[in-house]
C-alpha positions as CSV (number, residue, x, y, z in Angstrom):
1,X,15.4,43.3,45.7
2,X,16.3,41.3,43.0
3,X,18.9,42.8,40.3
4,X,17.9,42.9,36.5
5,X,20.1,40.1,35.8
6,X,18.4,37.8,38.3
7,X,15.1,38.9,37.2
8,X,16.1,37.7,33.3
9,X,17.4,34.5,35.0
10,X,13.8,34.4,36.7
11,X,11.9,35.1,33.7
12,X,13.5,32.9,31.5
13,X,13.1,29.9,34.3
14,X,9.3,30.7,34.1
15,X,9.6,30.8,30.2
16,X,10.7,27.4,30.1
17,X,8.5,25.7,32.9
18,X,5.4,27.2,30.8
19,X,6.3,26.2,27.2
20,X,3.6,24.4,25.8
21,X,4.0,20.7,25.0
22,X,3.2,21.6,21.3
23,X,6.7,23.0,21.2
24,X,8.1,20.3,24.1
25,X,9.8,17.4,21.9
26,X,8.9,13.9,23.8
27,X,12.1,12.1,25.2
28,X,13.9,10.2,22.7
29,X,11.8,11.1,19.8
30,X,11.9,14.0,17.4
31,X,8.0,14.0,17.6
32,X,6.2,16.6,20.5
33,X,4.6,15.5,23.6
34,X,1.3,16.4,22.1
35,X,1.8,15.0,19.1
36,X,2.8,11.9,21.2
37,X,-0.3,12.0,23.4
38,X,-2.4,12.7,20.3
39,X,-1.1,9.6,18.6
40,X,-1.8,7.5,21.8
41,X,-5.5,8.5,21.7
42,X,-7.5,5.2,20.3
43,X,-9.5,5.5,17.2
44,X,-12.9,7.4,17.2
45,X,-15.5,4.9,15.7
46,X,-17.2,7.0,13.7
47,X,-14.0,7.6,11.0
48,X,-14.0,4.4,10.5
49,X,-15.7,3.4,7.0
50,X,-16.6,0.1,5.9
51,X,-16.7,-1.8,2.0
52,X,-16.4,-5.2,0.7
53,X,-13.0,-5.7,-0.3
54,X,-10.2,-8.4,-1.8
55,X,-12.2,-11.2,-2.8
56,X,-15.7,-10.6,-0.6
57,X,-13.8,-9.8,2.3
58,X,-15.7,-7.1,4.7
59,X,-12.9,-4.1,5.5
60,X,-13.3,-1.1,8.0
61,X,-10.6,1.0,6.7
62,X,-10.2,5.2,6.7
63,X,-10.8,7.5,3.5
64,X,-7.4,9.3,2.5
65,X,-9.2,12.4,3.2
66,X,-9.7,11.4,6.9
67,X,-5.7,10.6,7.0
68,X,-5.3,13.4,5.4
69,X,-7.3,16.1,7.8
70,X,-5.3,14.0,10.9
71,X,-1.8,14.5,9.8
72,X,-2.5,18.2,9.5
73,X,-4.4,18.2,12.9
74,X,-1.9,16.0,14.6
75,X,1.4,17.5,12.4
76,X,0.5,20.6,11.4
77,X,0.0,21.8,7.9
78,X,3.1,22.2,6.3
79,X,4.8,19.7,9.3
80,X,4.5,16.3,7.1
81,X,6.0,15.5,3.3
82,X,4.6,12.8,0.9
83,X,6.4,11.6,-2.1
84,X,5.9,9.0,-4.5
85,X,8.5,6.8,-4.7
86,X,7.6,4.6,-7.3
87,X,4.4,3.7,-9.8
88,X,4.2,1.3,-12.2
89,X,2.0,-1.1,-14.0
90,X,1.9,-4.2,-13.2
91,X,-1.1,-5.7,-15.5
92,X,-3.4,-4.2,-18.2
93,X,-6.1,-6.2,-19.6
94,X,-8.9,-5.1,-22.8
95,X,-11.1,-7.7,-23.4
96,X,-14.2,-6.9,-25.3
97,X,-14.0,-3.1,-24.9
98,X,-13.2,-3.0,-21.9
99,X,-9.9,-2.7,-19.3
100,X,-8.6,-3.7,-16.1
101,X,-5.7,-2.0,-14.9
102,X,-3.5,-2.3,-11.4
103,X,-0.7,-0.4,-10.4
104,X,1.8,-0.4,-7.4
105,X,3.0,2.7,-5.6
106,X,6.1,2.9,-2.7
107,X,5.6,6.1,-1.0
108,X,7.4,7.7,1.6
109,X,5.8,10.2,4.5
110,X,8.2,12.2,6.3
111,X,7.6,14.1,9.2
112,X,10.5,15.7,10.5
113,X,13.6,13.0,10.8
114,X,10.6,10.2,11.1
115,X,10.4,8.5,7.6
116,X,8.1,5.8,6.6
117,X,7.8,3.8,3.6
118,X,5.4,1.4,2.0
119,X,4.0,-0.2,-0.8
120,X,0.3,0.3,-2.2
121,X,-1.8,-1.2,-5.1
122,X,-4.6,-0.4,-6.7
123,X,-7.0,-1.6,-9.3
124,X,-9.5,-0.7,-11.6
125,X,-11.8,-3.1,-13.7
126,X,-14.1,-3.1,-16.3
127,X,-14.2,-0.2,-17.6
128,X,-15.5,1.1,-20.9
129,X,-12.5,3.5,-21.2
130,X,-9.0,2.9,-20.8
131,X,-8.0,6.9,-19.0
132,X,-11.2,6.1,-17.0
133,X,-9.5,2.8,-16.2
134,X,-5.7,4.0,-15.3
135,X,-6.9,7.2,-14.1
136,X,-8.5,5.3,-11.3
137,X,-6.5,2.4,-11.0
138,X,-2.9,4.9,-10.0
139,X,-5.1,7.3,-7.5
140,X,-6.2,3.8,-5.9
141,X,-2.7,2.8,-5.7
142,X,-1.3,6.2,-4.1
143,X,-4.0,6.8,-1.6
144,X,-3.6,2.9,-0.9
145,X,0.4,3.7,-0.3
146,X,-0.1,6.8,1.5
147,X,-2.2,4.9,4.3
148,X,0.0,2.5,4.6
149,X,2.8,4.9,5.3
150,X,0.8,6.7,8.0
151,X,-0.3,3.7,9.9
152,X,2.7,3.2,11.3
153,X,2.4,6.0,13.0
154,X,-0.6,4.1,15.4
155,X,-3.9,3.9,15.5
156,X,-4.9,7.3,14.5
157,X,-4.2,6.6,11.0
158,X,-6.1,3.3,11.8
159,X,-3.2,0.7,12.5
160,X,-5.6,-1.7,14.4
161,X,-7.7,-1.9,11.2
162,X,-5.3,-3.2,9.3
163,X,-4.2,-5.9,12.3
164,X,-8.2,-6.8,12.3
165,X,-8.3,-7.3,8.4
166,X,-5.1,-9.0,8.0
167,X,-6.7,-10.8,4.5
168,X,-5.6,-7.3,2.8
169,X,-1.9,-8.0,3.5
170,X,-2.3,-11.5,1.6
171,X,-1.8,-14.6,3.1
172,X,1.0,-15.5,5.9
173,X,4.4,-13.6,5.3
174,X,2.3,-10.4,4.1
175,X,2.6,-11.5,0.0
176,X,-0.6,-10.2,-1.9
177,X,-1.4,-12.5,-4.0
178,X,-2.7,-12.5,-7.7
179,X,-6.2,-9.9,-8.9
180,X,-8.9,-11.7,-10.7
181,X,-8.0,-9.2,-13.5
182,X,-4.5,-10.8,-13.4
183,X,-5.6,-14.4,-13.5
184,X,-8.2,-14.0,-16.6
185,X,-5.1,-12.3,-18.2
186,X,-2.8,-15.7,-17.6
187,X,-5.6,-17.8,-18.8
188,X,-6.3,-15.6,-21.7
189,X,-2.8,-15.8,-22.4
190,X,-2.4,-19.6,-22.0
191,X,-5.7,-20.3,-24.2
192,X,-3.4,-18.4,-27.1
193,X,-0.8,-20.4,-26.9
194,X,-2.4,-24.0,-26.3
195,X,-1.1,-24.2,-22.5
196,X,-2.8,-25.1,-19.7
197,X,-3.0,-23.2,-16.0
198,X,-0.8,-26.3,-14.6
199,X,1.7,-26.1,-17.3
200,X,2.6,-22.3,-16.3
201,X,2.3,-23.6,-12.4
202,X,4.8,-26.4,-13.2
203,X,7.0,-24.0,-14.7
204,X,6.8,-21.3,-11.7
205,X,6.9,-24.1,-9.2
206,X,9.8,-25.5,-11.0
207,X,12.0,-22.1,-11.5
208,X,11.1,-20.8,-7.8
209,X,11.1,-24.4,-5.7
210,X,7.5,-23.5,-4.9
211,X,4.4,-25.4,-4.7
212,X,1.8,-23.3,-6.3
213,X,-1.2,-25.0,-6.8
214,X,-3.6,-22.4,-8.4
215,X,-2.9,-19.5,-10.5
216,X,-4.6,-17.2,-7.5
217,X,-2.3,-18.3,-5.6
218,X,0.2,-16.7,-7.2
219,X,2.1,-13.8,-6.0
220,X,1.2,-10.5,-7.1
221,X,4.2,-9.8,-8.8
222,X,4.8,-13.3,-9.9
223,X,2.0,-13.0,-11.5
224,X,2.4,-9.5,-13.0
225,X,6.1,-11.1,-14.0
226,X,4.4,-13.9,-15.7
227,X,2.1,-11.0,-17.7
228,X,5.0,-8.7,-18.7
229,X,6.7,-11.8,-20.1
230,X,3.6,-13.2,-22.4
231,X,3.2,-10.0,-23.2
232,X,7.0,-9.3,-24.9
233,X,7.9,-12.4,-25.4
234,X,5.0,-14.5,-26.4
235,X,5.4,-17.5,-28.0
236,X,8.9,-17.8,-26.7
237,X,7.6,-17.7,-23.0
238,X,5.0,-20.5,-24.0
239,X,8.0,-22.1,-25.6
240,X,10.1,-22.3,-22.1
241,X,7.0,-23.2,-20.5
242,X,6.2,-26.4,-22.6
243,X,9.5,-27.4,-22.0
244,X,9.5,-27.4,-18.3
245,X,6.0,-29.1,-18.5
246,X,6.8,-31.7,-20.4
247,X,9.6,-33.0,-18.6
248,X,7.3,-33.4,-15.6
C-alpha cells in the first residue's frame, strides 16, 4: 500500500503528464505548444480580403480587426501589448480645398519576451476637410504598422500575403518609394520656384551618389525630406538646388 508521501509523488507525476499544452511552453521558445501549433496552421481563405492598392496593384491582405480577433484567440486577451512607437507626418498637401495627408508609424507588439517592431504608412487624399484627412491618414498608418508587427509571427497574421504582394514593400531592398500626393507636392513646389523635376533629381542624385531618374522613384522619405525642406526653407532650398543643377 502506498504511503501518503508516495501517493503526493504519484499525483503530482500525473499532474504534470496531463497539463495541457496551453500551459506547456514549446522548447526553446517562450511561446506554448498550442500557441505554436496554432501559428503553424496555414491561412483560412476566407479572412483573406482583397483591394486595389499602391499604384493599381491588386492586394489580398487581412482587416486589423481580423489580426486583431487572432491575437486574442491565439494569445489570449490580455496575453499581447501594442504600442506606438512613433507617428509623424511626412507630407501634407491643400490644393484647391482639398488635402492629402500620409503619416508613418513604428510600432511594437509584445507578447511575452517576443517583441516585434515595424514601420507602417498611411495615406489619405482628397479630401474636403483637413481632420477628415489626418484623421484617416494616422489610423491607416497604425493599423498598417500593427500588421506588420504581427506577420512575423507567420501566416496567421497573413505573412504569405505580404511575400505574394511584394510591390507593397517598394521596389528591391524593401524602400517604399514616393505617393502620388507627394510627387504633385514636389512639382507644385518646383513650379513656385521656376525649377524643373530634373533639377531637384540632379541635386538628389548629386548629394546621395544616386541615379534617380523620376521623382516617383524617389524614396519615401527622400521625398518627404525634399517636402519638409521646401516647405521651411523655400527659396533657399531652390537656391541650393539651382546651384547643383547648373553645374551639371
Amino acid at each position: 500500500m502506498a504511503t501518503a508521501k508516495e501517493k503526493g509523488d504519484l499525483l503530482s507525476s500525473a499532474a504534470r503528464t496531463k497539463e495541457p499544452q496551453e500551459l506547456t511552453k514549446a522548447p526553446s521558445s517562450p511561446l506554448t505548444l498550442r500557441q505554436i501549433e496554432e501559428l503553424k496552421k496555414p491561412l483560412d481563405p476566407s479572412r483573406v480580403l482583397r483591394r486595389v492598392g499602391f499604384r493599381g496593384q491588386q492586394l489580398e491582405y487581412l482587416p486589423v480587426h481580423d489580426v486583431i480577433e487572432t491575437a486574442n484567440r491565439i494569445f489570449g486577451y490580455g496575453g499581447w501589448q501594442r504600442e506606438i512607437r512613433r507617428l509623424e507626418k511626412v507630407y501634407e498637401d491643400e490644393t484647391d480645398g482639398v488635402y492629402s495627408v500620409g503619416y508613418l508609424c513604428e510600432y511594437r507588439v509584445r507578447v511575452g519576451d517576443v517583441v516585434h517592431e515595424d514601420v507602417g504608412f498611411g495615406s489619405s487624399s482628397n479630401q474636403p476637410d483637413p481632420a477628415q484627412a489626418h484623421e484617416m491618414a494616422v489610423k491607416a498608418a497604425v493599423s498598417d504598422a500593427l500588421k506588420r508587427c504581427f506577420r512575423a509571427f507567420g501566416d496567421q497574421f497573413g505573412l504569405s500575403l505580404y511575400r505574394k504582394h511584394e510591390i507593397e514593400e517598394g521596389p528591391a531592398g524593401g524602400v517604399r518609394t514616393a505617393t502620388d500626393a507627394q510627387v504633385g507636392r514636389l512639382r507644385k513646389s518646383l513650379r513656385t520656384h521656376g525649377l524643373q523635376e530634373g533639377d531637384l533629381l540632379e541635386y538628389i542624385n548629386a548629394k546621395m551618389g544616386t541615379d534617380y531618374a523620376r521623382l516617383s522613384d524617389l524614396p519615401l522619405k527622400v521625398a518627404s525630406r525634399a517636402i519638409e525642406r521646401f516647405t521651411k526653407e523655400g527659396e533657399a532650398f531652390a537656391a541650393e538646388i539651382r546651384e547643383i543643377a547648373q553645374a551639371k
